[in-house]
N, C-alpha and C positions, 0 to 999 in steps of 0.2 A: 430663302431670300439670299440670293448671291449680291454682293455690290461690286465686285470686281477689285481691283488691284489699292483702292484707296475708296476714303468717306470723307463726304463732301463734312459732313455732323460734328469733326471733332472725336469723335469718341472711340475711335481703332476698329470699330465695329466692321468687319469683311464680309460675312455671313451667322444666317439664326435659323433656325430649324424645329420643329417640334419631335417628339423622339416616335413610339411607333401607335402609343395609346391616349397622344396629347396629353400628358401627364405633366412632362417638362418639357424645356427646348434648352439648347445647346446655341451657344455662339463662340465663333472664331475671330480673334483679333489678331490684330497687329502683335501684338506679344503672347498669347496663349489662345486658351480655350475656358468659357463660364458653361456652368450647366443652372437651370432655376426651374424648382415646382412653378406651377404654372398658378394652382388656384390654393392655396393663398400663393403672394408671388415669393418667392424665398431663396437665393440662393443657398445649391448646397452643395459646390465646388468650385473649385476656383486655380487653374496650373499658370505659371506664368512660367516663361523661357528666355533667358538674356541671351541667347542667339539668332532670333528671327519669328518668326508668326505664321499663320494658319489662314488657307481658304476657305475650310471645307472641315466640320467637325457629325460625323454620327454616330449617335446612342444607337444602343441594341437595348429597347425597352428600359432600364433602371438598371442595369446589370455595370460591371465594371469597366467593360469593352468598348473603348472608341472608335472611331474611325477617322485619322488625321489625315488630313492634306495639305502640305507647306504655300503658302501664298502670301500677298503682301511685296511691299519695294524688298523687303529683306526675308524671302522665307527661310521656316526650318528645314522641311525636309524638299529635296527635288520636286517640282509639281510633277512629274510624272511617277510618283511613289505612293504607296497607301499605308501610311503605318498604322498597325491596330495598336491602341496603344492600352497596357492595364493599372490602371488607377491605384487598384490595390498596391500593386508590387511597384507603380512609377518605371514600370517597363516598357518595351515593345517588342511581344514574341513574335510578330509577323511583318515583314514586308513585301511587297508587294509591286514590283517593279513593269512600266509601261514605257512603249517606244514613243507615247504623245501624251499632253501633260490632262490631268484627269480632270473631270469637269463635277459629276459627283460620285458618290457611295453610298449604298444600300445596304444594309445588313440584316440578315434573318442569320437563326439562332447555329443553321447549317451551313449558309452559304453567304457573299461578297456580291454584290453587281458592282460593278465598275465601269463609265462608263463616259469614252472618251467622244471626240469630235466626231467621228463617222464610226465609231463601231461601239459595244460593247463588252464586256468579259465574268462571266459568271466563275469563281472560285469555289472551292470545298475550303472549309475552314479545317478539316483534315488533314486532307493531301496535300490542299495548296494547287492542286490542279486548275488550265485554266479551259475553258471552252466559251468557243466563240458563241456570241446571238447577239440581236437587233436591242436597242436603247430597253432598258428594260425597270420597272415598278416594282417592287416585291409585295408582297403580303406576309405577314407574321405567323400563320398558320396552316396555311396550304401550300403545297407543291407547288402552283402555279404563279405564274410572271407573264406582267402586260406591258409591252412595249411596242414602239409607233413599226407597224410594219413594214417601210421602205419606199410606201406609197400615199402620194399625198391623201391625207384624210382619213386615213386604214392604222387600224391598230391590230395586232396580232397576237395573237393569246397562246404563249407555248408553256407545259406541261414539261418540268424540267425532272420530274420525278418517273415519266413514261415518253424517252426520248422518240422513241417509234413512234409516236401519235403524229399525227398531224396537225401541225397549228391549225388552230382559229381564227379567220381571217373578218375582221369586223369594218365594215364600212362608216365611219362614224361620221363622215363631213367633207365634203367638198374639198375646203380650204386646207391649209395645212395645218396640221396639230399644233396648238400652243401649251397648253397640258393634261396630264390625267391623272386619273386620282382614283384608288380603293378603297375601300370598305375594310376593316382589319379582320372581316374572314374571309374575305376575295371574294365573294359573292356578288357584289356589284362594282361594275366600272365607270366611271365619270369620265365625259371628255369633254374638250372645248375647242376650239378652232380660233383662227388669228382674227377670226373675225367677232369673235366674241358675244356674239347676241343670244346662243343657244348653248347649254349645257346637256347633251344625251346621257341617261344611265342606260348602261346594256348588264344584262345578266352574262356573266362569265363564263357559267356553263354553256348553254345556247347560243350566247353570244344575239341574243331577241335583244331590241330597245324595248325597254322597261319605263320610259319616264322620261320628256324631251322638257324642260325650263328656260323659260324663255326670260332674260337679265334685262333689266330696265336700265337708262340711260341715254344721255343725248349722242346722236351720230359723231363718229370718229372719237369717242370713250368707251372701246367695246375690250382691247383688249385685255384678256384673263390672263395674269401670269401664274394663278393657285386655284388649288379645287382642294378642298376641306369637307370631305363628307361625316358625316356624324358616325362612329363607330362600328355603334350598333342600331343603325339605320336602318328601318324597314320600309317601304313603300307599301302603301295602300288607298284605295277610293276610300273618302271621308263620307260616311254619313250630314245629313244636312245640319243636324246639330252643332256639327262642327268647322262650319263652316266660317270661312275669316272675312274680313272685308274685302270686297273688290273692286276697283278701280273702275271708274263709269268706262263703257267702251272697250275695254279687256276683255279676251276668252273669258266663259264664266266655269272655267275651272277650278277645282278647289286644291287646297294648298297649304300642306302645316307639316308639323315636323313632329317622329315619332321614334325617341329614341328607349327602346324596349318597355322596360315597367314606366318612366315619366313624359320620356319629350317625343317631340315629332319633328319629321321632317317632311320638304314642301312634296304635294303630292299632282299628277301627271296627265290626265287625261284633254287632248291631245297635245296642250302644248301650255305648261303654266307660267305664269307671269310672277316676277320677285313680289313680295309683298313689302318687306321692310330693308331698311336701308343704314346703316351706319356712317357715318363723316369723322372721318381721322383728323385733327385741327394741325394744319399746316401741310398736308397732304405728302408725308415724307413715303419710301416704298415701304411696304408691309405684309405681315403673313397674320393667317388668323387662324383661329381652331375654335371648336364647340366648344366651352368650359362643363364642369363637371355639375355645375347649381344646372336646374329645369331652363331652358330658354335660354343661355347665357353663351357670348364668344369672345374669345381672349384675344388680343390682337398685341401682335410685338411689333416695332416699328424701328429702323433706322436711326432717327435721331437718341434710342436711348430710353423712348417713352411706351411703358405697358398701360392696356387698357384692359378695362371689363364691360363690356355691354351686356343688359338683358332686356329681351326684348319681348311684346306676347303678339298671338295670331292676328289681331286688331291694324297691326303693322307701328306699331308704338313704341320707339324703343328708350333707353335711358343711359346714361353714361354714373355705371356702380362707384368706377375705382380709374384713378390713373395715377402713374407712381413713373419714376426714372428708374429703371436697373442697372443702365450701364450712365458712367461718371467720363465728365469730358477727361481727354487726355492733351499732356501736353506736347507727345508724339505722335500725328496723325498718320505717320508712313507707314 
């Protein structure tokens, strides 16, 4: 959730993120950077800087290593810079300098995506080397990186561990991409177009559509700016047992969520309809994630306010927990 240069909220809030196992998420203000467990909600750091503020803050899993980008009326560092910065030591061993200012950063345990207005930059966290590729996703555990391939609708799957291969060129949508999203062992790819009404999962390897989701809402409320897939996500046809409520007049496909030994997620054949819905009170912008309980999703929002929903396959849901983590300020620049 980027807000850009200022917040309407009061609260310095610039950008919030989840890290790579939705465990925590990471915000950038006006004066520093917060990090906070997610389930229970808890902060467990906190940097503030009397010289300027941050656009753009990435976790590498729970580990020490950030990923700074100066933003705000007063940034810290150049926006076109990447400082890694390490918590332990309150250093920064690496920067990372661009000829146009970065928009965001990705980090695996190897390597940097960086990834400005019309290009992107893959680094070794070794060398420092940079090599050019198209806007580009990481995944946590494998080689590979999904990014939009140059053509409208087209995602392209390159293999940065075997340069010789040839990308994978995925037809995902008409329209043009609005976002996409992984699985965190890159085995499945989620995408969404500006138009919003269909979410496709494609298998990574093949590059096959796996699973088309079809998002309920009224015309001209379609656009997706986030795609949240469940971790450890698996797709499969539902036995009838398990079968959810359906909507009179809907495909009567079935649709639940299955995340490895407890939860599930919505399932595909040929084209599944949302079952359950959440309403954020005040409607400010917002990111969400799975939470860690059975059925449960975290949502962080803008004005400062965390949520807990759980919900069951009936399409029933309930509001657990809501709490403020970020406190108004009396500098909103």
């Amino acid at each position: 959730m980027n807000l850009g240069s200022t917040n309407p909220y009061g609260n310095g809030l610039l950008y919030a993120g989840f890290n790579q196992d939705q465990g925590c998420f990471a915000c950038a203000t006006t004066t520093g950077f917060r990090i906070y467990n997610c389930d229970p909600l808890k902060e467990k750091e906190r940097q503030d800087f009397d010289n300027g503020g941050l656009s753009y803050v990435e976790m590498l899993f729970r580990c020490n290593y950030l990923a700074l980008v100066g933003g705000g009326a007063k940034p810290l560092y150049p926006t076109n810079k990447v400082i890694v910065w390490d918590d332990l030591k309150k250093t920064t061993p690496i920067c990372l300098e661009f000829n146009a200012p970065v928009l965001a950063v990705r980090l695996r345990r190897d390597r940097i995506v960086v990834v400005l207005a019309r290009s992107s930059c893959t680094c070794s966290r070794r060398t420092r080397t940079r090599r050019g590729c198209a806007c580009s996703v990481p995944t946590a555990t494998t080689p590979s990186w999904r990014s939009p391939a140059g053509k409208t609708g087209h995602v392209q799957l390159v293999d940065l561990a075997n340069t010789e291969k040839s990308p994978l060129d995925i037809v995902a949508h008409e329209a043009n991409l609005s976002c996409i999203a992984l699985n965190l062992q890159g085995t499945r790819l989620a995408t969404a177009s500006e138009k919003g009404t269909l979410i496709r999962v494609f298998n990574t390897t093949s590059g096959q559509k796996v699973a088309e989701l079809r998002r309920g809402g009224p015309p001209g409320d379609h656009l997706l700016h986030q795609l949240q897939p469940r971790l450890d996500v698996s797709l499969r046809v539902l036995r009838p047992r398990h079968r959810p409520h359906l909507r009179p007049g809907r495909p009567q496909a079935e649709q639940a969520v299955d995340a490895g030994q407890r939860h599930l997620l919505a399932q595909v054949l040929p084209s599944t309809w949302s079952f359950c819905k959440f309403t954020v009170p005040n409607g400010p912008p917002c990111i969400c994630a799975f939470g860690a309980d059975s059925n449960s999703v975290i949502v962080i929002c803008a004005d400062g306010c965390y949520y807990k929903f759980v919900y069951n396959l009936k399409g029933e849901c309930v509001r657990e927990q809501c709490a403020q983590f970020l406190e108004m300020t009396d500098d909103n620049s």
